[in-house]
N, C-alpha and C positions, 0 to 999 in steps of 0.2 A: 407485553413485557418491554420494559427499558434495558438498558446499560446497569451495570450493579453500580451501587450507589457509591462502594469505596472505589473503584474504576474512573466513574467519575467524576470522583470528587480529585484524584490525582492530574485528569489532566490538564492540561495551560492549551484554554484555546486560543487562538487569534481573531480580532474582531469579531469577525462572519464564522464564529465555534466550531473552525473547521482548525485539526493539526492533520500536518504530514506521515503519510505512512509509509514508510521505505520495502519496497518487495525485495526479498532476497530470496533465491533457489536454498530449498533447507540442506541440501547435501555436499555442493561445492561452497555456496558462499559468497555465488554472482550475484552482484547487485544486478537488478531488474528494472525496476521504475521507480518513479518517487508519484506520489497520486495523493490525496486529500483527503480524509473521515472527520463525518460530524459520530457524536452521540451513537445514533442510531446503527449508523455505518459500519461502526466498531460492533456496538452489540449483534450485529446480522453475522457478521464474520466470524464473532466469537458462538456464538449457536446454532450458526449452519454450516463451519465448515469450506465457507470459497469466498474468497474476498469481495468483499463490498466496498466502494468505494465512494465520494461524492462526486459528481462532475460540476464543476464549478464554471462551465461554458454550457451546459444543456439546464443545471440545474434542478436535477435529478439523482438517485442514487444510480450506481451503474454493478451489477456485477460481472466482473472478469471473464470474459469468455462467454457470455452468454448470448451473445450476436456473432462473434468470431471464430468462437469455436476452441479458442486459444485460453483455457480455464485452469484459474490457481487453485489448487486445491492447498487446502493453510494447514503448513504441519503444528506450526508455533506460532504465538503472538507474545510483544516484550515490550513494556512502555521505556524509553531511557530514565536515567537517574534524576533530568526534572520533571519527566510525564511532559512535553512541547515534543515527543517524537514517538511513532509507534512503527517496531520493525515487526513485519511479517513474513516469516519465514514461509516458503509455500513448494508445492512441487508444481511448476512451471511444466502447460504440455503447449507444445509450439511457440509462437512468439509471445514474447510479454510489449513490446512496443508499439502502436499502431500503425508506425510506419512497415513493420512487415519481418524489423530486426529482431534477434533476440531478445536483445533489452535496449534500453531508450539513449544506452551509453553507448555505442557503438559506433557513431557515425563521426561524432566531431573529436581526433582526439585532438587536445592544446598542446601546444610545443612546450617546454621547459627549456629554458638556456641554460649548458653545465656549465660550471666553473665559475 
């Protein structure tokens, strides 16, 4: 089986047909990671259930949790309004970040100057 064909015919890939997939926790709204799906990627995610992603340094598909233990189970999936972004809602069990963080946002925050 493939990706449904109106799926992906919506999305905008980037060169190497890979777009961005934003993890968010489906119940607060915390962003979690940003990670990469080709095609297939999407379609594993949408039919099984736990996020699939591409690794774009191994060059392999990777799913979530399944070395680490730390597994998204995918409440929702939403392409944005051009299809160049896919949000996946998920229920996050332990870290989402490889560094060992909850999510991949935790570590650096940037300063803003007021006024």
């Amino acid at each position: 089986m493939s990706l449904d064909s109106k799926i992906a015919a919506r999305l905008k890939r980037n060169p190497e047909g890979l777009v961005p997939a934003i993890a968010q926790q489906f119940d607060t709204g915390e962003v979690l990671m940003l990670a990469w799906m080709n095609d297939e990627a999407l379609h594993r995610t949408l039919t099984t259930g736990r996020a699939t992603y591409w690794s774009r340094s191994r060059g392999e598909f990777w799913v979530k949790g399944d070395t680490s233990g730390h597994v998204q189970h995918v409440k929702a999936v939403a392409l944005d309004c051009d299809g160049d972004t896919v949000l996946v809602k998920v229920d996050q069990v332990g870290a989402a970040c490889h560094t060992g963080d909850r999510t991949c946002f935790d570590a650096d925050q940037l300063q803003i100057p007021l006024g």
